[in-house]
C-alpha positions in Angstrom: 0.5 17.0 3.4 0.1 18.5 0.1 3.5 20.2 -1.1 3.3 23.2 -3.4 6.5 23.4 -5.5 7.7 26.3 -7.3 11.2 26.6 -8.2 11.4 28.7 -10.8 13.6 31.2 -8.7 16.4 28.8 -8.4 16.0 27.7 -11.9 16.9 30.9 -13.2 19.6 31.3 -11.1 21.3 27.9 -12.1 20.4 29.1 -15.9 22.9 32.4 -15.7 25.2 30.7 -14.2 24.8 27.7 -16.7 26.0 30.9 -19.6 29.1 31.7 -18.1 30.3 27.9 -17.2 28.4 26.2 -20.3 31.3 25.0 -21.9 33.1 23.3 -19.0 29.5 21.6 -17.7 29.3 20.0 -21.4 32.2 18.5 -21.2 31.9 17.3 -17.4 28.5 16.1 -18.2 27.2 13.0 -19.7 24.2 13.8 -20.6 22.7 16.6 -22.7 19.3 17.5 -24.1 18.0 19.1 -26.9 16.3 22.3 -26.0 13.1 22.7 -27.7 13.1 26.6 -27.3 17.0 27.4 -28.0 17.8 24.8 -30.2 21.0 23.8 -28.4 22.2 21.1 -26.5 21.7 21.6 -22.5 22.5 20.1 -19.6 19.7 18.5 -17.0 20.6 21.3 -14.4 19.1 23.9 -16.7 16.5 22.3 -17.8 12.4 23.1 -17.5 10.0 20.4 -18.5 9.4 22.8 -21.7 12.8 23.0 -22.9 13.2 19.0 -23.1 9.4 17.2 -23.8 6.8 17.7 -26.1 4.0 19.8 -24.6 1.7 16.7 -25.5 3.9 14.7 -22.8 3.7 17.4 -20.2 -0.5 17.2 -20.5 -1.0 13.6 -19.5 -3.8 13.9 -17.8 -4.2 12.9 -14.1 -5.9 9.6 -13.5 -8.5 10.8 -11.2 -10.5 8.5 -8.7 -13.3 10.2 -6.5 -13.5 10.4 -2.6 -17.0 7.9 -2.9 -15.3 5.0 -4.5 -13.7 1.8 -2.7 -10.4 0.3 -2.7 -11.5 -2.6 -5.3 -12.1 -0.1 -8.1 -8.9 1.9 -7.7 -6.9 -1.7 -8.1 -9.0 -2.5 -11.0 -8.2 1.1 -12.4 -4.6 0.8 -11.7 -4.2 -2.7 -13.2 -5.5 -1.4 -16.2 -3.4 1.8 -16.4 -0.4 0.3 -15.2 1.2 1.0 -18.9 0.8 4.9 -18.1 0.8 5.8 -14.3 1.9 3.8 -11.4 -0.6 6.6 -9.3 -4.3 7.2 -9.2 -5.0 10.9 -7.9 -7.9 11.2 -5.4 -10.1 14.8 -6.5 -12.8 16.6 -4.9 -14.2 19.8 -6.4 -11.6 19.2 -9.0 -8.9 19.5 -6.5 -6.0 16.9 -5.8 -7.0 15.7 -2.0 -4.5 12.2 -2.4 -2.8 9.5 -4.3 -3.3 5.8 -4.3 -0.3 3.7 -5.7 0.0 -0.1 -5.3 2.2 0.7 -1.7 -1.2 2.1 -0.4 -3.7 -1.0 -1.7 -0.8 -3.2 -0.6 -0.3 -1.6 2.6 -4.4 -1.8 3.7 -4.4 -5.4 3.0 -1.8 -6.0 5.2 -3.9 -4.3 7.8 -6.9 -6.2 6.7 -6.6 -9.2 4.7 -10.3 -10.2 4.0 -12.8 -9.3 1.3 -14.4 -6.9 2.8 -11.0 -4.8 2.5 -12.1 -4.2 -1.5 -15.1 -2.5 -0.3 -13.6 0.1 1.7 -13.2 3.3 0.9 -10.2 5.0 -0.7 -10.0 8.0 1.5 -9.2 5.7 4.5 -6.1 4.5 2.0 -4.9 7.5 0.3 -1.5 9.4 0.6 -1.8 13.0 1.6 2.0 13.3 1.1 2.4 14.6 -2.5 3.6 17.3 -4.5 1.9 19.7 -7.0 4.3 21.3 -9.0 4.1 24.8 -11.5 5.2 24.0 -15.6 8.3 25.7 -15.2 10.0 23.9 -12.3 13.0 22.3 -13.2 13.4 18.8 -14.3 16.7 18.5 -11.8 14.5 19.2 -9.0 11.7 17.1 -10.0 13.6 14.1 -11.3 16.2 14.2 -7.6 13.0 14.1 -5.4 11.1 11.7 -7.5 14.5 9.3 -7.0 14.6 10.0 -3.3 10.9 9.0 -2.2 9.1 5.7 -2.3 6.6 7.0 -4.6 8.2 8.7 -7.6 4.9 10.8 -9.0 4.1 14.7 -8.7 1.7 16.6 -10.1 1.9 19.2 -12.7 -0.5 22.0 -12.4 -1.5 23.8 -15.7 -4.5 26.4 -14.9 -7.1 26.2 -12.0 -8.4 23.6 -12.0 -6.2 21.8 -14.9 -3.2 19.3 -13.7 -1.3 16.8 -15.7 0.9 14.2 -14.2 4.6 13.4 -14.5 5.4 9.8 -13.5 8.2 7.2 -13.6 6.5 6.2 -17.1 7.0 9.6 -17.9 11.0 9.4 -17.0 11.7 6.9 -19.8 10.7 9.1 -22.1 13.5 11.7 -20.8 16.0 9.0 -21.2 15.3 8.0 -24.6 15.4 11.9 -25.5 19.1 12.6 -23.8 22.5 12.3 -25.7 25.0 10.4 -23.6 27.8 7.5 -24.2 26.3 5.6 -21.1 25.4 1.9 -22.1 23.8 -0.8 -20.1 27.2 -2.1 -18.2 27.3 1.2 -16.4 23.9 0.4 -14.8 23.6 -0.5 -11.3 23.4 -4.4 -11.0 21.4 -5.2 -7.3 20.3 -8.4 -6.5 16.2 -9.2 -6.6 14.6 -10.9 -3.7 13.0 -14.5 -4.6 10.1 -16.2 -3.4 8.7 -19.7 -4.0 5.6 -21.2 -5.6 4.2 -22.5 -2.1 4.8 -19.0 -1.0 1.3 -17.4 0.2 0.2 -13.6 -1.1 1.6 -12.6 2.1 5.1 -13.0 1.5 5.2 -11.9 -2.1 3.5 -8.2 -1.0 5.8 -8.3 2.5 8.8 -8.4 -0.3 7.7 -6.1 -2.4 6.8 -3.6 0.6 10.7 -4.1 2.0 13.5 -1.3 0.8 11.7 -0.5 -2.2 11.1 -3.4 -4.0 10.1 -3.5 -7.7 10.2 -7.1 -8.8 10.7 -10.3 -7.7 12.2 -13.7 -9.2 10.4 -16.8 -9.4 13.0 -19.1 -7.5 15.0 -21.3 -10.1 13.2 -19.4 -13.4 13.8 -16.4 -15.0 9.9 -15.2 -14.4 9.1 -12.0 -12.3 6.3 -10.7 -10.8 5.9 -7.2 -10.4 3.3 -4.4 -8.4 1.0 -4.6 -11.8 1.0 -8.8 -11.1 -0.1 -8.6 -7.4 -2.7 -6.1 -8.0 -4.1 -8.2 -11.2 -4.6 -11.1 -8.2 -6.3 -8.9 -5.5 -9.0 -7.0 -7.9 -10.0 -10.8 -8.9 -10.6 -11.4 -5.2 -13.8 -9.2 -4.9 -16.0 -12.2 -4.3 -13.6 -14.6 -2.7 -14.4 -16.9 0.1 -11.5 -17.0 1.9 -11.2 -14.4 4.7 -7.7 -14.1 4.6 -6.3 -13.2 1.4 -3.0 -13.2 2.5 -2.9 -17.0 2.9 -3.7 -17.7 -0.5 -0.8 -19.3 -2.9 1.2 -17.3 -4.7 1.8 -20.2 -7.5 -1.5 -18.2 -9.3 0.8 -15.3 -10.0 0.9 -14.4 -13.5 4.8 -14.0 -14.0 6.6 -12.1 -16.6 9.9 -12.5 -18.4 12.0 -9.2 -19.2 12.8 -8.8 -22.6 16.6 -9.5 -23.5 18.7 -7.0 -24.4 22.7 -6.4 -25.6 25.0 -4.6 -23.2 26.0 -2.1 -26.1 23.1 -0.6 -25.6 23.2 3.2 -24.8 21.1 4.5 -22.3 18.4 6.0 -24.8 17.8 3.0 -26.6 17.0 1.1 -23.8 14.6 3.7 -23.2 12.9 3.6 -26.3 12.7 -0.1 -25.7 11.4 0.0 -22.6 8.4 2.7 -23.8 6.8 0.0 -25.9 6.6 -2.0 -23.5 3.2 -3.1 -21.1 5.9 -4.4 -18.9 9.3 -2.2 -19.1 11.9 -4.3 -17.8 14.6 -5.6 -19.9 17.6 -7.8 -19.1 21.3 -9.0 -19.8 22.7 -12.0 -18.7 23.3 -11.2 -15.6 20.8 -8.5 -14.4 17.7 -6.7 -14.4 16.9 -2.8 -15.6 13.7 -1.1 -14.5 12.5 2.3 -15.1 13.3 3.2 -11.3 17.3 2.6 -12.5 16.8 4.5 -15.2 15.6 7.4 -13.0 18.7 6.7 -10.8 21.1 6.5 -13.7 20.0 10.1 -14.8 20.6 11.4 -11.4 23.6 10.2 -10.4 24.9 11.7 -14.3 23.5 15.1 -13.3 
């Protein structure tokens, strides 16, 4: 179901009421933004997308895929992309009809573990649950859903016919623009679900499926493997003779190691790290920061 978002009504109500208790909310609030129209520091609740980001970061295009192509070529696409969307958007007659993120080309193998699985195509795979939002809904709004759903990805309609997308890449570069004291100690720590070597593909994609799982740790090492690693693996399958997938190793895996980082670290510079990244994760000694906690760490400060 395609959701039409405009909440530019409420928007404007928080934003008169934001004049009369502006001082107080500044000093309640740990984050602020530069606005790019008023030139003075805001909070997140009043904030549009235009207020806070460039309009060069607001026109990312989508990464469109069309209704006639097969699964194997949207998991080649979104391996390759991985370093700006986490979504493919599905468009006929220049029209968003669905998303495909690794949850949906994980999901169909599950269902159907062989080679033939590649060849199918990506309607019988796509989301229909996504939003399309107007320029001026507010970041609050945006950034509290995105945190909420499995799939953190809307899209951003500019004109007929013209969208842009705002995904959890895009979040980072909201952190690294904001003004707060919060450093990397305040970040949730969770623990990250392992898997062995002799494990098969099945298990690593049955772990990342469970409670919203974005990495997992090579048992005994300090190497992860991510969405971005397990679709690397399935686009090279095309041509494999195996006819279940599923039960091949997972000691193949391409694993990565998160780039270390101080605890001093405020919540904008780890941004900034994580931006120049192919892989943004970054760690302390004793855990593990994604995008996805940076998203949560800017709502829970709203």
């Amino acid at each position: 179901m395609i959701k039409l978002a405009n909440l530019n009504f409420n928007h404007k109500i928080r934003k008169s009421w934001s004049k009369i208790l502006n001082k107080n909310e500044k000093e309640e609030k740990n984050l602020l933004f530069h606005s790019l129209l008023t030139g003075d520091d805001i909070i997140l609740d009043v904030c549009s997308f235009e207020e806070v980001l460039p309009y060069s970061l607001l026109s990312v295009p989508i990464s469109a895929i069309t209704p006639n192509d097969n699964v194997w070529i949207a998991t080649s696409m979104l391996s390759r992309i991985s370093d700006i969307t986490d979504n493919l958007v599905v468009v006929e007659d220049e029209f968003p009809i669905g998303t495909i993120s690794p949850y949906e080309i994980m999901h169909g193998l599950r269902k159907n573990p062989s080679p033939r699985y590649l060849q199918e195509n990506v309607t019988r795979i796509m989301s229909v649950d996504f939003y399309i939002d107007s320029r001026n809904i507010s970041l609050i709004d945006v950034l509290s859903r995105m945190n909420k759903t499995k799939n953190p990805f809307t899209i951003i309609e500019n004109g007929k016919q013209n969208f842009s997308q705002f995904s959890i890449k895009q979040v980072l570069e909201i952190g690294a623009l904001c003004k707060t004291d919060i450093t990397v100690s305040m970040f949730p720590k969770r623990k990250i679900p392992t898997f062995k070597k002799e494990d098969k593909l099945r298990n690593v994609i049955e772990l990342l499926s469970e409670n919203n799982n974005k990495l997992l740790l090579l048992e005994n090492q300090v190497s992860f493997v991510s969405h971005k690693m397990v679709l690397d693996k399935i686009k090279d399958l095309n041509n494999a003779q195996n006819e279940n997938i599923l039960d091949l190793s997972a000691s193949t895996f391409k694993t990565i190691t998160p780039t270390l980082i101080s605890e001093k670290l405020t919540l904008a510079e780890i941004c900034k790290i994580m931006q120049s990244m192919e892989n943004p994760y970054v760690m302390t000694s004793d855990h593990v920061i994604t995008p996805y906690d940076i998203l949560e760490v800017l709502c829970k400060e709203m």
